[in-house]
N, C-alpha and C positions, 0 to 999 in steps of 0.2 A: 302566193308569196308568204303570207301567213305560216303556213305549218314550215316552207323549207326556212324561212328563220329560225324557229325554232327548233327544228333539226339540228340545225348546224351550229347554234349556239349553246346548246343544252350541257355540252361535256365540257365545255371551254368554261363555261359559266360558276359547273358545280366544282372543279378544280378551285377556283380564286373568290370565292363568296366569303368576306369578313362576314362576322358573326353578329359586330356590334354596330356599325356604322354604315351608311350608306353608299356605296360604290355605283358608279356607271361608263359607259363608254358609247361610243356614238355607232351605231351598225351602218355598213356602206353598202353600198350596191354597185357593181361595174358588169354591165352584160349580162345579167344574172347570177353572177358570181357573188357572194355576200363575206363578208369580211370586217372585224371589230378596227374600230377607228381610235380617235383620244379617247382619254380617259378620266376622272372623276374621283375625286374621295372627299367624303363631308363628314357629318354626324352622326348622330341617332335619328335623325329628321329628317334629313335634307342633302346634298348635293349638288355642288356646282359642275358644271362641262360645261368645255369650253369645245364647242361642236366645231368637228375639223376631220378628216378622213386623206386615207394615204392620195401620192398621186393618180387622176384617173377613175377617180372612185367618188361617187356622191351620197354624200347624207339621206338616208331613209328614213331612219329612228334612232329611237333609244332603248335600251336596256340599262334596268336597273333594280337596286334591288331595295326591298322592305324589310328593317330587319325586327323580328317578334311582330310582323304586318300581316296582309293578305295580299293576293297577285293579285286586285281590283285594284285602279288607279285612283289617286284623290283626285278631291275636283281641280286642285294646283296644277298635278302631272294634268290631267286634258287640256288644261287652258295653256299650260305651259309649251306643249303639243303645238298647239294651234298655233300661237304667238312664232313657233317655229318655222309652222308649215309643215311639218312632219309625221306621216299616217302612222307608222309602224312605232307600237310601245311594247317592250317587253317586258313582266316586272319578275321577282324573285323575291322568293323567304328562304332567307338561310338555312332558320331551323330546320324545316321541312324539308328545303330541297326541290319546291315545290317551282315552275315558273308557268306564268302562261302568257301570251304576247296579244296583243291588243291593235284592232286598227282606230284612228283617233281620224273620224270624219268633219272637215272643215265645214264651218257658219254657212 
C-alpha cells in the first residue's frame, strides 16, 4: 500500500505544494482505489484537518507537507497519528520536491 500511495499522489502533490505554509488533506481508501479527501491549510508549523473523505471511502492517512523541513515525521505528526488511528503518513518539502510516506504503527 505504501509505494501505491505514493504513486498516486506524487503529481497531484507537487502541482499544489505552498512554499511557505503547511498544507494537508486526508488520503482515502475504497477497494483499493486511493483518492485525496478534505483539506487543511495552517502556518509555518502546523496544520489543522478536519479528517473526512468523499462518500464510500475511508480515512487511511495523511499527507502533508514540511516547509524548509525534512520528509521525517515529528514526534507530534506520530502521536498525532496514533491519537488517530491512522497507519499511513506522507510528508513533503516544498523546496525540494522531495516526499516520502511513512507507516505509523499503533502502541
Amino acid at each position: 500500500m505504501r509505494c501505491f500511495i505514493k504513486a498516486n499522489l506524487r503529481q497531484e502533490v507537487k502541482a499544489t505544494m505552498p512554499q511557505d505554509y503547511e498544507t494537508a488533506f486526508t488520503i482515502c481508501e475504497r477497494d483499493g482505489d486511493i483518492c485525496r479527501g478534505n483539506e487543511g491549510k495552517g502556518g509555518p508549523y502546523a496544520v489543522s484537518l478536519n479528517i473526512g473523505c468523499p462518500t464510500g471511502y475511508k480515512p487511511i492517512g495523511i499527507w502533508h507537507s514540511h516547509p524548509k523541513g525534512t520528509t521525517d515525521p515529528s514526534s507530534a505528526d506520530v502521536s498525532e497519528m496514533k491519537k488517530l488511528r491512522l497507519r499511513h503518513m506522507c510528508i513533503s518539502v516544498p523546496d525540494t520536491g522531495e516526499m516520502k510516506c511513512h507507516i505509523v504503527e499503533s502502541d
